[in-house]
N, C-alpha and C positions, 0 to 999 in steps of 0.2 A: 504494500500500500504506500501512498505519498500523501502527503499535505501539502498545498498550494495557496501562497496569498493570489487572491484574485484581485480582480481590476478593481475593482470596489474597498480592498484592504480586509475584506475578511477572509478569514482563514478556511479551507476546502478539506476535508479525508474525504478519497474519493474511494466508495463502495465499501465503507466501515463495516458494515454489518455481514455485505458477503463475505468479508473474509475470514471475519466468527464462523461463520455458517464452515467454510473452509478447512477453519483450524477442525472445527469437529469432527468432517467426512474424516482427515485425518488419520483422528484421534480415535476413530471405531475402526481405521482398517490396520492399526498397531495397537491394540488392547491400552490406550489411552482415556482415560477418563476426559469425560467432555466438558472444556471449559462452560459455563452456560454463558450464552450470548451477551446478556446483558452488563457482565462483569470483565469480557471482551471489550466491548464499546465502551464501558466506564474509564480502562484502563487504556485503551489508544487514544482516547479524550484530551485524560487528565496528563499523559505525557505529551501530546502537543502542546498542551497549555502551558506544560511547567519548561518546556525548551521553546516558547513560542521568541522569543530571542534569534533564536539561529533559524526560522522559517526564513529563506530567500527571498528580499521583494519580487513585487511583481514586476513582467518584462525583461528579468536576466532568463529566463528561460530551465532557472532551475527549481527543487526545491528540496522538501524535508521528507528523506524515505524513513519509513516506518517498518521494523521486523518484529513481529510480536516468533516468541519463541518459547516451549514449552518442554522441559525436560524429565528426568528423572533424575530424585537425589536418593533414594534407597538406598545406603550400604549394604550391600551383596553384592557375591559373584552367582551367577546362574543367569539361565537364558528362559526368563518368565517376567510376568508384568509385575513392573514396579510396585511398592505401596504409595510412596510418595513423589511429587511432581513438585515444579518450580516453575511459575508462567510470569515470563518478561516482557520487555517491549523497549527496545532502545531504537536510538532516532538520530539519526546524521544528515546534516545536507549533504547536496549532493547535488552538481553543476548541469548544463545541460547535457543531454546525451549525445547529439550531433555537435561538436563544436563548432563545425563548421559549414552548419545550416542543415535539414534536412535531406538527406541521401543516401542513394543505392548502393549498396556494398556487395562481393562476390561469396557464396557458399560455396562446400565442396558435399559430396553425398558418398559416403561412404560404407560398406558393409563388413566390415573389420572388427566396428567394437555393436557391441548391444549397451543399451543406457538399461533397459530395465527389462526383469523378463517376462514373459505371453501374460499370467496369474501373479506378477510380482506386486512391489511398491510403486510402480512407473504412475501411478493415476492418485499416489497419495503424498504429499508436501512432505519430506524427509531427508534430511541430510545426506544422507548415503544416494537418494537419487545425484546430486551435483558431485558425487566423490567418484561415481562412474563415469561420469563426464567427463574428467577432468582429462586424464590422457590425452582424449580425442581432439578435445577443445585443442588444450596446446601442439596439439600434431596441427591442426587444423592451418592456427595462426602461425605456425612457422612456415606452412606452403602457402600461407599467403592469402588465405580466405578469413571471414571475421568467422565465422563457426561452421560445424558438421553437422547434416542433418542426419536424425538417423531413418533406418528402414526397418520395420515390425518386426521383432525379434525372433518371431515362429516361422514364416518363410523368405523373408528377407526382400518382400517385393513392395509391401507401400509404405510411405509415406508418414512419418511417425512426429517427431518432431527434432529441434536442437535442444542442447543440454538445459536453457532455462528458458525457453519461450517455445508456442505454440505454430505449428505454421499454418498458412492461408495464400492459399492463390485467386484470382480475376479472370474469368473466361466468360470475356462480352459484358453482361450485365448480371452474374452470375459470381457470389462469394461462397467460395467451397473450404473445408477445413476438414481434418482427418477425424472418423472416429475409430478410435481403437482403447482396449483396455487398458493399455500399457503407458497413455497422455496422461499426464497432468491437467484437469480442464481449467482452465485460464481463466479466469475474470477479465481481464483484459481482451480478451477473444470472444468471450460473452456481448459485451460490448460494443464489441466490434461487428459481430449478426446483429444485435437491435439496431445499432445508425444501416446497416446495410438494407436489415428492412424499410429501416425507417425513409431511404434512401428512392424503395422504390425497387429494390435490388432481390431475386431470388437468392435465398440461404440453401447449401447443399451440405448435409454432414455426413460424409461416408467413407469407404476404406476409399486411398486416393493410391492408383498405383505408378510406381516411379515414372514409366513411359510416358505417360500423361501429361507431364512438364514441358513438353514440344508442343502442347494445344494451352499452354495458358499465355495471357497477355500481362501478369502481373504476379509476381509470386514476392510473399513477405515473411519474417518472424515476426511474431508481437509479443509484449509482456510489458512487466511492471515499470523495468527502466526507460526503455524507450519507445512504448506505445506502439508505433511498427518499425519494422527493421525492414526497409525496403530489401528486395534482390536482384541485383543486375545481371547475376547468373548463377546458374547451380552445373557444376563440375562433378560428372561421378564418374570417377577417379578409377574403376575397378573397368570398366567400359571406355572409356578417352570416350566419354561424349558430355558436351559441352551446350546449355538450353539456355539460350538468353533470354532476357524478357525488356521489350522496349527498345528506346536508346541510351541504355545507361543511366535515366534516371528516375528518380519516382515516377510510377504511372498516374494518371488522373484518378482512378477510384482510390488508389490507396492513399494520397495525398489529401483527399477530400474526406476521409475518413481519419487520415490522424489529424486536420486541421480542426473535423466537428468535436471531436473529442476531449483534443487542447482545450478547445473555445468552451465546454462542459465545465472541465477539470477547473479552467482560471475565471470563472466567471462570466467568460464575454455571451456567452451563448445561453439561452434557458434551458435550465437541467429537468425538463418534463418529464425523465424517468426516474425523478429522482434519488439519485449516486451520488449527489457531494450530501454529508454531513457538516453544515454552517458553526465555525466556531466565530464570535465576535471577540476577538483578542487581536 
């Protein structure tokens, strides 16, 4: 989650309570006790307020990320559910994501590593999902792409996601995004189907299979830091084939979709579904 001063000077969390809702899918699919919602929203509240100091004005383009996190402090060894838990929520700013304006970045697609497996953790918020990552990622950025997407871990042919955002591609008027068991479901990608509908746009949610990347006109990551991660191509590496999309830079639906959403987040736009949580501080 983030907090935003908007145009107005008040303070924005944007989709506070889904991410309660979040923490608890969670927390039922690792034998975690479920924070109750409301002590969730008290508690990202009251820590925006008490770092409301370090919220970024409005118009640097940055702001205050939010990590609520939820452990076990049980002294034991053994591999069983804790008795006791510890739920935090620390808060840093944090700059704009594109420094250098809004733009398309290169992927690679690779079928080397699995992030999570067919019945695993891959669809539940856990640390150990970003520790499998991690390999790929920095293979990724060393050949020169911002991240790896992966492919569904049980046959290896669609379309899955990158280690912390969800993907989405543009075909005509048509916003598609993968379903499988093994995603993470995004908030941010939620989001992103409502302005699409909202838009006028058919929502497609299905298994998306690799080949398929030669018929889209727009393909993105999206997530909490940067809202979307355009892609100006995807490289799968195991086959030397190469899918561009556009000319290099953000297409028009995905542009217009992460500017309706900014405009959400910072106040300029009416939040008619509303996703921000109004702090007056």
């Amino acid at each position: 989650m983030k907090a935003f001063r908007g145009v107005d000077g008040k303070v924005r969390i944007f989709r506070v309570e889904d991410g309660g809702r979040r923490m608890q899918d969670s927390c039922r699919g690792i034998q975690m006790p479920e924070l109750p919602l409301e002590k969730f929203v008290e508690a990202v509240k009251k820590v925006v307020e008490l770092n409301a100091d370090f919220i970024p004005p409005y118009g640097t383009g940055a702001s205050l990320y939010i990590r609520p996190v939820l452990f076990a402090t049980t002294p034991l060894v053994g591999v069983k559910p804790a008795d006791d838990y510890e739920f935090v929520v620390f808060v840093t700013p944090v700059g704009p994501y594109f420094k250098g304006g809004f733009k398309s970045t290169p992927f690679m697609l690779s079928r080397k590593y699995d992030r999570a497996a067919p019945l695993g953790t891959g669809n539940i918020k856990v640390g150990g999902n970003y520790a499998a990552s991690m390999t790929a990622t920095v293979e990724s950025h060393n050949m020169g792409y911002s991240n790896v997407f992966y492919l569904d871990p049980k046959e290896k042919r669609y379309i899955d996601e990158c280690g912390a955002a969800n993907f989405f591609a543009i075909q005509g008027n048509t916003y598609l995004t993968p379903l499988s068991s093994s995603i993470l479901p995004s908030i941010t990608n939620r989001s992103l189907i409502t302005l699409a509908e909202d838009m006028g746009m058919t929502v497609e949610r299905r298994p998306i299979a690799a080949d398929e990347l030669a018929n889209f006109d727009e393909c993105g990551a999206c997530g909490t830091a940067a809202v979307i991660s355009p892609v100006s191509k995807i490289v799968d590496i195991e086959n030397d084939i190469t899918y561009t999309f556009g000319d290099g830079n953000p297409g028009p639906k995905s542009t217009e979709l992460y500017n309706r959403l900014r405009a959400i987040q910072h106040g300029e736009a009416e939040d008619k579904f509303n996703w921000c949580t109004i702090l007056d501080i």
